[in-house]
C-alpha positions in Angstrom: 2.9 -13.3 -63.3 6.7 -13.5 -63.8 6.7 -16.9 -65.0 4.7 -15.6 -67.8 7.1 -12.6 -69.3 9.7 -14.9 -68.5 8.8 -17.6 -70.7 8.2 -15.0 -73.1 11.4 -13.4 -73.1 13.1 -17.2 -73.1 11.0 -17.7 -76.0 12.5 -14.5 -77.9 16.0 -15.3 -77.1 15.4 -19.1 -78.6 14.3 -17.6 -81.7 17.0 -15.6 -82.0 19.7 -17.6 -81.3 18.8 -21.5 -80.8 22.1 -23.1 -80.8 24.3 -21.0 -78.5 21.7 -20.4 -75.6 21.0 -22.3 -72.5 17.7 -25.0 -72.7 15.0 -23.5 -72.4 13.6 -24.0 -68.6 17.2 -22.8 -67.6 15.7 -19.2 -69.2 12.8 -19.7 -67.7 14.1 -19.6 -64.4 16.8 -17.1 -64.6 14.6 -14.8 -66.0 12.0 -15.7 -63.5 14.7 -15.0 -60.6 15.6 -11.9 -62.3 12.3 -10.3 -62.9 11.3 -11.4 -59.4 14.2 -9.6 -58.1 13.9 -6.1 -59.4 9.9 -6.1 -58.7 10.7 -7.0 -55.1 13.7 -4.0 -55.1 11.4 -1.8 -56.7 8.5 -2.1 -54.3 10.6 -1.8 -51.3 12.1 1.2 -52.4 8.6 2.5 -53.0 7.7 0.9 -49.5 11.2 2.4 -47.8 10.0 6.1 -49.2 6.3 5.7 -47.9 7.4 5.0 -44.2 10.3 7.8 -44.5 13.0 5.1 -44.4 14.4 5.0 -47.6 17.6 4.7 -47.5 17.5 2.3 -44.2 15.0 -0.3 -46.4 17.3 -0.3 -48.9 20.4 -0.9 -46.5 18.3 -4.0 -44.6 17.0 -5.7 -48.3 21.0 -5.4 -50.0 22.3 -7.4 -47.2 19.6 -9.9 -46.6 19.5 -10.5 -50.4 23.3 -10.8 -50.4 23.3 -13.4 -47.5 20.5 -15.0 -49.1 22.7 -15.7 -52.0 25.6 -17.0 -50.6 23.5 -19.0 -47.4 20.2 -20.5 -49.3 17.3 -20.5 -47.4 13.7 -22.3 -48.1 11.8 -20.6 -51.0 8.4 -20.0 -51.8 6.9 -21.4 -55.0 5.2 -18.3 -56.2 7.3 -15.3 -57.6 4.3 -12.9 -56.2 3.8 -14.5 -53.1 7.8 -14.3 -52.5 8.1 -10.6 -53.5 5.3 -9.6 -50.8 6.9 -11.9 -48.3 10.0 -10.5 -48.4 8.5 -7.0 -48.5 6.5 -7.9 -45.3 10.0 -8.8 -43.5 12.4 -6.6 -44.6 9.6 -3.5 -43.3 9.4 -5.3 -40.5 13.2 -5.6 -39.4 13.7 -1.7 -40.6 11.8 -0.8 -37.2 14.1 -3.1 -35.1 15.4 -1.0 -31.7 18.6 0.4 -32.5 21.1 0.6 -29.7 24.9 -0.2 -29.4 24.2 -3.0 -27.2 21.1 -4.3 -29.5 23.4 -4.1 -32.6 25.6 -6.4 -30.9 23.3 -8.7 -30.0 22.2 -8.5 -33.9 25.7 -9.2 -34.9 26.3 -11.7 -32.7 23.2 -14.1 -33.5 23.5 -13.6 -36.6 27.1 -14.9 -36.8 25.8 -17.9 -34.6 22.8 -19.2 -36.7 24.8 -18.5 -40.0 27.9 -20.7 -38.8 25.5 -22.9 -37.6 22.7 -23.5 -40.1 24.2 -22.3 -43.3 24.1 -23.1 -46.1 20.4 -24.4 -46.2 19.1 -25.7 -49.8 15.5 -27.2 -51.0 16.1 -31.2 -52.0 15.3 -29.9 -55.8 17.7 -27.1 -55.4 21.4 -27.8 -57.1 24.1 -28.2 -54.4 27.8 -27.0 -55.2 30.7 -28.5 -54.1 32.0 -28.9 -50.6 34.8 -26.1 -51.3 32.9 -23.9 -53.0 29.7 -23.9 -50.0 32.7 -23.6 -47.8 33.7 -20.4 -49.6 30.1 -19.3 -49.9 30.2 -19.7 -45.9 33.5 -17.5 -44.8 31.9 -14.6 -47.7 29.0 -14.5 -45.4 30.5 -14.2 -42.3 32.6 -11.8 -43.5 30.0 -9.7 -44.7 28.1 -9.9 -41.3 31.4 -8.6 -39.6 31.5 -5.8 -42.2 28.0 -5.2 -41.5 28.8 -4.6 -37.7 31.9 -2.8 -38.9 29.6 -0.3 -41.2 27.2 0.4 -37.8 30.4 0.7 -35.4 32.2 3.2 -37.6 29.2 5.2 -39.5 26.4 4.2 -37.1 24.4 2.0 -40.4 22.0 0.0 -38.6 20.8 -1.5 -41.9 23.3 -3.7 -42.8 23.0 -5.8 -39.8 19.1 -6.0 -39.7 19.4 -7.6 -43.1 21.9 -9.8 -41.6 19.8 -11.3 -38.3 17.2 -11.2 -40.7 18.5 -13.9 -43.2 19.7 -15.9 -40.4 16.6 -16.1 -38.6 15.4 -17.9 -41.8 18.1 -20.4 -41.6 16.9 -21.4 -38.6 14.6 -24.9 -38.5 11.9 -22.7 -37.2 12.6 -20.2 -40.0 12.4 -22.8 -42.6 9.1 -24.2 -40.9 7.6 -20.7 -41.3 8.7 -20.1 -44.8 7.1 -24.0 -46.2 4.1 -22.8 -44.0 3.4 -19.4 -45.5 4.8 -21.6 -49.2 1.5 -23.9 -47.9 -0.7 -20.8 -47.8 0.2 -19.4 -50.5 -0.3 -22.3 -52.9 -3.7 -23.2 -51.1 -4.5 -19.4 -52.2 -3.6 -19.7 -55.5 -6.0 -22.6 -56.2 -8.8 -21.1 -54.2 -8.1 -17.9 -56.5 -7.7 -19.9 -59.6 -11.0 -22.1 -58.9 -12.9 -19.0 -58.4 -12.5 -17.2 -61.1 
């Protein structure tokens, strides 16, 4: 579905200006990523109203998306499929218990896996350099401390949740669940395709 208007929007930006853009699949993607992006923010800010959690849903999907950036993680190959996935996990980590002692716990396994399994990339994803992952890494585990800080000081469970969340994903097991529900969702696809 996204790949669609963003080929068409790569297309528009071609004709306009040929020389000074990026090739075309470079576009593509971005715009793919982008357009992916604000459909998956905008139906879990529908999502977060519905349950009565607003505010918390949008606290849990700004850090995981944040951590997501700066750790990787496996990806799924559909936009849709990724946007309802996502969805699906960040609704279900707003209901996490919330207790000092729990929030620790959070905080601490999330600093764990993320020193330990970060940064995680596809073999077809680009990898940066050494330094620069390195960076990437310490931004990260700063923001999970901040995240901690946020719940300590102004009682925010949300920034954390989004934080144990991403990490869990880092995990081997996490990255076996995500090419697993990646397996399904392809398999679906055809079966969809085929049948209509």
């Amino acid at each position: 579905m996204f790949e669609k208007w963003a080929v068409a929007l790569a297309d528009q930006i071609k004709k306009i200006n040929p020389e000074e853009t990026e090739p075309h699949d470079v576009l593509v993607f971005g715009f793919t990523i982008l357009l992916n992006l604000l459909f998956t923010f905008l139906l879990l800010l529908i999502a977060g109203w519905l349950i009565g959690a607003p505010l918390l849903t949008v606290e849990v999907t700004l850090s995981f998306m944040i951590l997501r950036i700066l750790t990787g993680g496996a990806h799924l190959d559909r936009s849709i499929a990724c946007s309802i996935t996502t969805m699906i996990l960040v609704l279900t980590f707003v209901w996490l218990p919330v207790s000092p002692v729990l929030l620790f716990c959070y905080f601490v396994v999330s600093l764990m896996l993320i020193v330990r399994f970060a940064p995680y990339y596809e073999p077809h994803q680009v990898k940066h350099s050494e330094q620069w992952e390195q960076k990437k890494k310490r931004t990260a585990i700063l923001w999970v401390i901040l995240a901690f800080i946020i719940y300590y000081f102004f009682s925010i469970p949300g920034f954390v949740f989004g934080a144990v969340l991403q990490a869990l994903l880092l995990t081997p097991v996490g990255i076996r669940f995500t090419h697993k529900l990646n397996d399904l969702a392809i398999k679906g696809g055809e079966y969809y395709e085929k049948s209509s």
